[in-house]
C-alpha positions in Angstrom: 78.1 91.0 98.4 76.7 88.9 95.4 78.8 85.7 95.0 81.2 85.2 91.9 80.0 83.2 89.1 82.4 79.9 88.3 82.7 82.1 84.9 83.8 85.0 86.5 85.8 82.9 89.3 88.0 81.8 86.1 88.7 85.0 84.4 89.5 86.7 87.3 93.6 88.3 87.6 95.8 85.7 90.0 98.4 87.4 91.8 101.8 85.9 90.8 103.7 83.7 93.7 107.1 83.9 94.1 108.9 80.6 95.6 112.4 80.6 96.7 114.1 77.3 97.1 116.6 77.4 99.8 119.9 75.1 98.9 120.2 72.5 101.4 123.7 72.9 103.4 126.2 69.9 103.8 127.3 69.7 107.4 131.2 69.7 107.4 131.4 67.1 109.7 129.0 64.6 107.8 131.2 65.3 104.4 134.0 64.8 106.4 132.6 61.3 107.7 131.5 60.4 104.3 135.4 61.1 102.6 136.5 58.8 105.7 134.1 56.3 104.9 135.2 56.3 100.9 138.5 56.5 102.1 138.6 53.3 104.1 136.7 51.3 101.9 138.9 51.7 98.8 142.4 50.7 101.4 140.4 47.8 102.7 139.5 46.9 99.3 143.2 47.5 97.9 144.5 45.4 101.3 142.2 42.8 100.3 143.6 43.0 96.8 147.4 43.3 98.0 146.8 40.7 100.1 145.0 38.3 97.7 148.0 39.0 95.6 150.9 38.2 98.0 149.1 34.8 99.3 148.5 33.9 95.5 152.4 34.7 94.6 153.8 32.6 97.3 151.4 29.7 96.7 152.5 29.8 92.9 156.2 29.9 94.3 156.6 26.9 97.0 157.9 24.0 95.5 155.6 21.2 97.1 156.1 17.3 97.4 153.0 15.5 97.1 152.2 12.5 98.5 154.7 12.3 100.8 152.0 10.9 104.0 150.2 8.7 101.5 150.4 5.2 102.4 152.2 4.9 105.4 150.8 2.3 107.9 150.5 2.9 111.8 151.3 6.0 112.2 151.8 7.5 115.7 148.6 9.0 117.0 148.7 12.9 117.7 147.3 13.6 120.9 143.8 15.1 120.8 143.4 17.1 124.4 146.0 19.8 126.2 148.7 21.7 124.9 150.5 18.8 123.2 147.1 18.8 120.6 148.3 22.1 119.0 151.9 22.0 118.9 153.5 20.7 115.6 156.4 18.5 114.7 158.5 19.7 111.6 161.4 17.1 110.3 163.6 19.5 108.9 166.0 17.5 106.1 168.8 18.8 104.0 169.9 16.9 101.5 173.8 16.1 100.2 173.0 15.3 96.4 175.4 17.0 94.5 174.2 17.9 90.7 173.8 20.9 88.5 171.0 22.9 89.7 169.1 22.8 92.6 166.6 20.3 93.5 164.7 22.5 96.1 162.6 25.3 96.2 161.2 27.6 93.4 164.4 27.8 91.1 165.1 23.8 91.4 166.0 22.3 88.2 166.7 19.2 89.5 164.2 16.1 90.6 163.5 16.4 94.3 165.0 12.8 94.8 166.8 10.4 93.0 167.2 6.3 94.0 170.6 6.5 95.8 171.7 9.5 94.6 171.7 11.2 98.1 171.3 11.0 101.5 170.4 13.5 104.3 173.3 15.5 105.7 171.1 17.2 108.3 168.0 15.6 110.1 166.5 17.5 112.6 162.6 17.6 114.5 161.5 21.4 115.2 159.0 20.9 117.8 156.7 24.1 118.3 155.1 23.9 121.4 151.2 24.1 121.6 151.2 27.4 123.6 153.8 28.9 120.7 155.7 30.0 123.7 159.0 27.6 122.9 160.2 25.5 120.6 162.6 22.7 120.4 165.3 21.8 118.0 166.1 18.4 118.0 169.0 16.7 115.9 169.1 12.6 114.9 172.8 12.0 113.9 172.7 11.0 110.5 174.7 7.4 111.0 171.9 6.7 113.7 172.1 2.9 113.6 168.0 2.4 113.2 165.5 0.3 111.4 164.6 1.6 108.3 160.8 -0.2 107.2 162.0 -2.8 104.5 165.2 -2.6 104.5 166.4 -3.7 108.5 169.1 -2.1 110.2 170.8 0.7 108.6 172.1 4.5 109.2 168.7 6.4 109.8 170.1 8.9 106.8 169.8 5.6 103.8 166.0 6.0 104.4 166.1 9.1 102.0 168.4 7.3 99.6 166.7 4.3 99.2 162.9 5.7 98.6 162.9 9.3 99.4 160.7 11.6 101.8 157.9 9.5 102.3 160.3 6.4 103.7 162.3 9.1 105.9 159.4 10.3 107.8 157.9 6.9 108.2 161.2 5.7 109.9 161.8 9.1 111.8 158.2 8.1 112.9 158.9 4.4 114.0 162.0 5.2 115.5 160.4 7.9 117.8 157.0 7.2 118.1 156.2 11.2 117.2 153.9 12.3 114.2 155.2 14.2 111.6 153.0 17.1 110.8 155.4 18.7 108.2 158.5 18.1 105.9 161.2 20.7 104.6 163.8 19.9 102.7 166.5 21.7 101.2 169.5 20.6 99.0 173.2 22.2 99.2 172.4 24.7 96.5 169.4 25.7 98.2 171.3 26.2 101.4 173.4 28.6 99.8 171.0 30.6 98.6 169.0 31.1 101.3 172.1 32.2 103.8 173.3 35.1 100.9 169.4 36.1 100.8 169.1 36.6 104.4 172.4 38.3 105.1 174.6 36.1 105.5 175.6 35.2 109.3 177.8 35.3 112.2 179.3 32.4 113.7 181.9 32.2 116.6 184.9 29.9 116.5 186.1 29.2 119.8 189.8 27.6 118.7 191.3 27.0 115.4 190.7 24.4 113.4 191.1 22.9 109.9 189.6 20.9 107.7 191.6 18.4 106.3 189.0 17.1 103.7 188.7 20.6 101.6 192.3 22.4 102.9 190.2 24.9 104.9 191.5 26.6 108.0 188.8 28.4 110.3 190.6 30.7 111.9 189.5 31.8 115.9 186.9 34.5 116.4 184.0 35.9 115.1 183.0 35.2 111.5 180.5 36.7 109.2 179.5 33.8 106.8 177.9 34.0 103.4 176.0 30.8 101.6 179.5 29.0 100.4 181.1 30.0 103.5 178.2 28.6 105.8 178.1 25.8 103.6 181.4 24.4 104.3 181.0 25.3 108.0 178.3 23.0 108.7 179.7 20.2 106.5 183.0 19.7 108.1 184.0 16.8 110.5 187.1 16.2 109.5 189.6 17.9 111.5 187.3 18.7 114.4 188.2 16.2 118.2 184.0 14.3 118.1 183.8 14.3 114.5 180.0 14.2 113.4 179.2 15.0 116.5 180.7 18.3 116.2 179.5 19.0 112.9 175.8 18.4 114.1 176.9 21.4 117.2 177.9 23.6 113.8 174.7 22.5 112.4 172.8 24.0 115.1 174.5 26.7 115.8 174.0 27.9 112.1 170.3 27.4 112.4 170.5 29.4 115.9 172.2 32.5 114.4 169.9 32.0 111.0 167.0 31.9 113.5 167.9 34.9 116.1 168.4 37.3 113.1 165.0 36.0 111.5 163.0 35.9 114.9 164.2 39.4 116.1 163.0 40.7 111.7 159.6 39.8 112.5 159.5 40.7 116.3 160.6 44.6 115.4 160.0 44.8 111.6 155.7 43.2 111.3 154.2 42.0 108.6 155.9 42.9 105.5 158.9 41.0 107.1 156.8 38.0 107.4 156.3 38.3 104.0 159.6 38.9 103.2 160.7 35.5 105.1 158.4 33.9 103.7 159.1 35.0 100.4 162.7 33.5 101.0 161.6 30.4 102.3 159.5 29.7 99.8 162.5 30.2 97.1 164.7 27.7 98.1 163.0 25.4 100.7 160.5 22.4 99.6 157.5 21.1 101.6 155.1 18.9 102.3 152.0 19.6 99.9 149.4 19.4 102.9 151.5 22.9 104.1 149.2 25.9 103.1 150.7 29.3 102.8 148.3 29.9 105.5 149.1 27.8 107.4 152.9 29.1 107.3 152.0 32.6 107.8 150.2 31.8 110.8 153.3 29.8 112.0 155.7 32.9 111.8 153.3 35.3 113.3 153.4 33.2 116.2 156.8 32.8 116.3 156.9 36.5 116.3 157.0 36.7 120.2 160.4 34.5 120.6 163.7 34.7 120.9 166.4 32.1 120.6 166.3 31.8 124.5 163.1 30.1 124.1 164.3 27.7 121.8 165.9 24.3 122.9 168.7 22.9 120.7 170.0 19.5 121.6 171.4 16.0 119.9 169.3 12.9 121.0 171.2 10.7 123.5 173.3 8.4 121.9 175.8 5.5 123.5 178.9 5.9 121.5 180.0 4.7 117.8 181.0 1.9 115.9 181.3 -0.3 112.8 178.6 -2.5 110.9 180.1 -3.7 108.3 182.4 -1.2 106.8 179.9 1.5 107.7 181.0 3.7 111.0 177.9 4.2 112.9 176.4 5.8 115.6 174.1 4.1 118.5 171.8 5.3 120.3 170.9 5.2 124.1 167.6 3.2 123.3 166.3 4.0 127.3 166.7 7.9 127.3 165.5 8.0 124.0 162.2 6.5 124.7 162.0 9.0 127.5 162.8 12.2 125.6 160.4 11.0 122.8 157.7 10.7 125.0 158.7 14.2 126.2 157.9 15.6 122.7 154.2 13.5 122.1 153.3 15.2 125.7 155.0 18.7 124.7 156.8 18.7 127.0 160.3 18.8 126.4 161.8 21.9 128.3 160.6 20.0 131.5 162.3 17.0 130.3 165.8 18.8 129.4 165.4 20.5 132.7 165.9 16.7 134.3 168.1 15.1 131.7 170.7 17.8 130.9 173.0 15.3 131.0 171.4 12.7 128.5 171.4 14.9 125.3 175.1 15.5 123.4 176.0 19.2 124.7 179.4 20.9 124.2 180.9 23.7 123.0 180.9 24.5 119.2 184.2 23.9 117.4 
């Protein structure tokens, strides 16, 4: 057979080819996996977002006091090593100053403190222990006969009157020997807002009793208190057999109903009820400006896992009362003191009320 030209080669008929492309199939399980994948990137990117958000409205919301650790002079050490490293001590103040508007939190009108325009009314040391397993309410009576730095002897509460937060803590801090991580304050105002936005709550009153300051009679039984009802509870002394002792027994059995309703909100209720507390803390409670909302939101997730049966509440041991002056005062059992003190800078205070029951003021609530 002869061979084909190149010329021929090119003029020669090519058969037509016919090619079919196939479309490629989607597996239903890999579309599937890639609508999860879209799915849970735009919710981790909204929770991001939402989260972002909340953090930022809160932050915008505390009312902070700056400066209240600047400048104080030998401070108490915190311990570096064990438990007692990581738990904190919170001095918890509410003020008396009675003006228009609030002076705490995010609606206060008010300047946080004036120069002897108020004192404290309630001065109490939350101790969180470093495990977050307990916690430990302590109160100071506020006619505590102490030394207040530059001033000598006086009630513990004139610290606040005479130069505000930063002189309070420093004398809480001589006076105990415990660091103060933290300060809260909240006025009278404040304190009434925040018990109507929680709910109110219940208080028991064992006999009754009346205050002959503000012609109020609390009648025996259970009580369901709102914010101007609450108020007045923890205020009274008048009318009730230890006087300010008693009304420091009210004062903590306030904060123990407050804190039972609040701890068993975020136990059963999870985060958006941290939120929610927070929200309501934020509103009408002051702090320190070193207090990050982080920081907080950590604190009441891992106070999530208590209940009031792990808290502590006591009065520091005191000797009896008296008179300086024409000032009624309160002394203070200098010996168990130093004892219980050293309890809290070792974190260990349950141990220590374990052995000394009989040291703190106890008694029923009146």
């Amino acid at each position: 057979m002869n061979e084909l030209t190149t010329a021929q080669r090119s003029t020669e008929p090519v058969a037509p080819v016919n090619i079919v492309v196939t479309p490629r199939r989607r597996h239903p399980v890999r579309k599937a996996l890639l609508g999860l994948l879209a799915c849970t990137l735009f919710l981790a990117l909204a929770a991001v977002a939402g989260v972002f958000y909340l953090q930022n409205r809160l932050d915008n919301q505390i009312q902070r006091i700056d400066n209240v650790f600047t400048g104080l002079d030998n401070r108490p050490a915190k311990p570096t090593t064990g438990t007692a490293a990581s738990s904190l001590n919170i001095l918890v103040m509410g003020t008396d100053r009675r003006a228009e508007g609030s002076a705490t939190g995010l609606d206060g009108t008010g300047e946080e403190w004036i120069p002897g325009a108020q004192r404290t009314d309630a001065i109490m040391i939350l101790h969180v222990d470093g495990d977050r397993e307990g916690a430990s309410l302590i109160s100071i009576p506020r006619d505590s006969w102490v030394d207040v730095p530059g001033y000598g002897t006086n009630k513990i509460n004139a610290a606040f009157s005479f130069s505000g937060p930063s002189l309070a803590i420093e004398t809480v801090e001589q006076y105990t020997g415990v660091r103060i991580d933290h300060l809260a304050v909240i006025d009278m105002i404040g304190f009434e807002a925040l018990t109507d936005t929680l709910g109110g709550v219940d208080i028991r009153v064992p006999q009754t009793v009346e205050d002959t300051a503000r012609n109020v009679v609390w009648a025996k039984g259970e009580h369901h208190l709102d914010g101007e009802e609450a108020l007045l509870y923890v205020r009274q002394r008048y009318g009730l057999p230890r006087g300010d002792f008693d009304r420091v027994q009210r004062q903590q059995a306030f904060v123990r109903s407050l804190m039972r309703s609040t701890l068993q909100s975020l136990r059963n209720d999870g985060p958006r009820t941290v939120y929610d507390v927070l929200d309501t803390l934020s509103r009408h409670v002051s702090v320190d400006s070193g207090w990050s909302v982080g920081d907080l939101r950590s604190l009441a997730f891992d106070l999530r896992g208590m209940s009031t049966g792990d808290v502590d509440f006591m009065t520091v041991p005191v000797l009896g009362t008296g008179m300086e002056g024409d000032q009624s005062v309160v002394y203070l059992d200098a010996s168990a003191n130093r004892s219980l003190w050293e309890s809290v800078r070792n974190d260990r205070v349950t141990r220590w009320l374990s052995m000394h029951a009989t040291d703190v003021l106890t008694g029923p609530v009146r």
